[in-house]
Every structure is written in C-alpha cells, then in structure tokens.
N, C-alpha and C positions, 0 to 999 in steps of 0.2 A: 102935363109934364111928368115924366117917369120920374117914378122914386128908386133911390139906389139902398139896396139891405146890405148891414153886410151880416152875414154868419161868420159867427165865430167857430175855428176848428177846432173841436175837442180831440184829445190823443186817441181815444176811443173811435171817431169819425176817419180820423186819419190812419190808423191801424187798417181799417175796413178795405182803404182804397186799394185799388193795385196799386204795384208799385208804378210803374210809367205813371201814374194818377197823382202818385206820391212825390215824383220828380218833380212834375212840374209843377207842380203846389208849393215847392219849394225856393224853386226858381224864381215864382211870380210872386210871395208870399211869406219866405223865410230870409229871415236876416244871417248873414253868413258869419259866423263870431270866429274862427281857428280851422287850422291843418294843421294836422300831426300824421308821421308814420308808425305805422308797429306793422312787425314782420317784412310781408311783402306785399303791405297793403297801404295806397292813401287814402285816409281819412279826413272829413268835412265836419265840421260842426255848426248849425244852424238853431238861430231861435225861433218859435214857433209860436202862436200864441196861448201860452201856458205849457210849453215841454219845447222840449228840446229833440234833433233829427240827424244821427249821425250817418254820414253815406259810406259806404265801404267801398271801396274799387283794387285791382290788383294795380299795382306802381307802375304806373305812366301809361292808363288804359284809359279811354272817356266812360264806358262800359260799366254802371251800376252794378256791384255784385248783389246786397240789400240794401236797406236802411234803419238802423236799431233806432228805438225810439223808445224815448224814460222822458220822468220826469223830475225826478231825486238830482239835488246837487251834489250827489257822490260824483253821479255819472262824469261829472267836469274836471276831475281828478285829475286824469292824465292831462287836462290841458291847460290846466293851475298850474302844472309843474313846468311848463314851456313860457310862464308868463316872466319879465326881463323888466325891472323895473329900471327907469332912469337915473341916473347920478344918484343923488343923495338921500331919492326918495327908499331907497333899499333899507337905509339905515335909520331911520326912522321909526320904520316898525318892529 
C-alpha cells in the first residue's frame, strides 16, 4: 500500500517556483484569509505554511500580475485595518 509524504513548503521552495507553479500551490494548498483593494489592483491574502502569499491582479482581471510573499506580521497591516469587530466586542479591548 502506498504511503502519502507530505513536504512541507518552505517560503524559500516557494519563491523558486514559477509563478503558474505558485498559483496553483495556492489554490490546492493555501488558505484564503482577506481581500483588499489599493490603487487599481485586487488583492488576495493567503496562509501558507509558515508565510503568507499575497496575489496582485489589476481590478476585475482573473490574470495574476505577481505574488509578494513575507513572512513578518507587519505584512498583515493593511488587512488589520479592514478587520470589523462585532457589537460589543470593539469595546472591550
């Protein structure tokens, strides 16, 4: 009976890929956390394991323009600030 490995993807391994390599690694493999816009571009936010995978495309395109990819919780900045807390949990903290 076959055995299933899994590798884990280092940000390092992931860098390497092309991009189409890098799409669908994400597709099959990244957890989608947020959208946000800036400029005249939408942006994706995915987790990865151990980093995070942002896509860029121009606004209402399917069409990858790259994929920026960190691993720093700075990077999540812009998408801290889009998060909406419910009723009363705002006030709280």
């Amino acid at each position: 009976m076959p055995c299933s490995v899994s590798i884990r993807m280092t940000i390092t391994a992931f860098k390497a890929l092309h991009q189409c390599r890098q799409t669908e690694y994400l597709a099959r493999h990244g957890t989608r956390l947020a959208e946000r816009e800036e400029d005249s571009f939408d942006l994706t936010l995915y987790a990865v394991e151990g980093f995070y995978a942002e896509t860029w495309r121009s606004r209402g395109e399917e069409h990858i323009l790259f994929i920026h990819v960190f691993q720093k919780p700075a990077g999540l900045g812009d998408y801290l600030k889009l998060v909406r807390l419910p009723g009363n949990l705002g006030n709280t903290l």
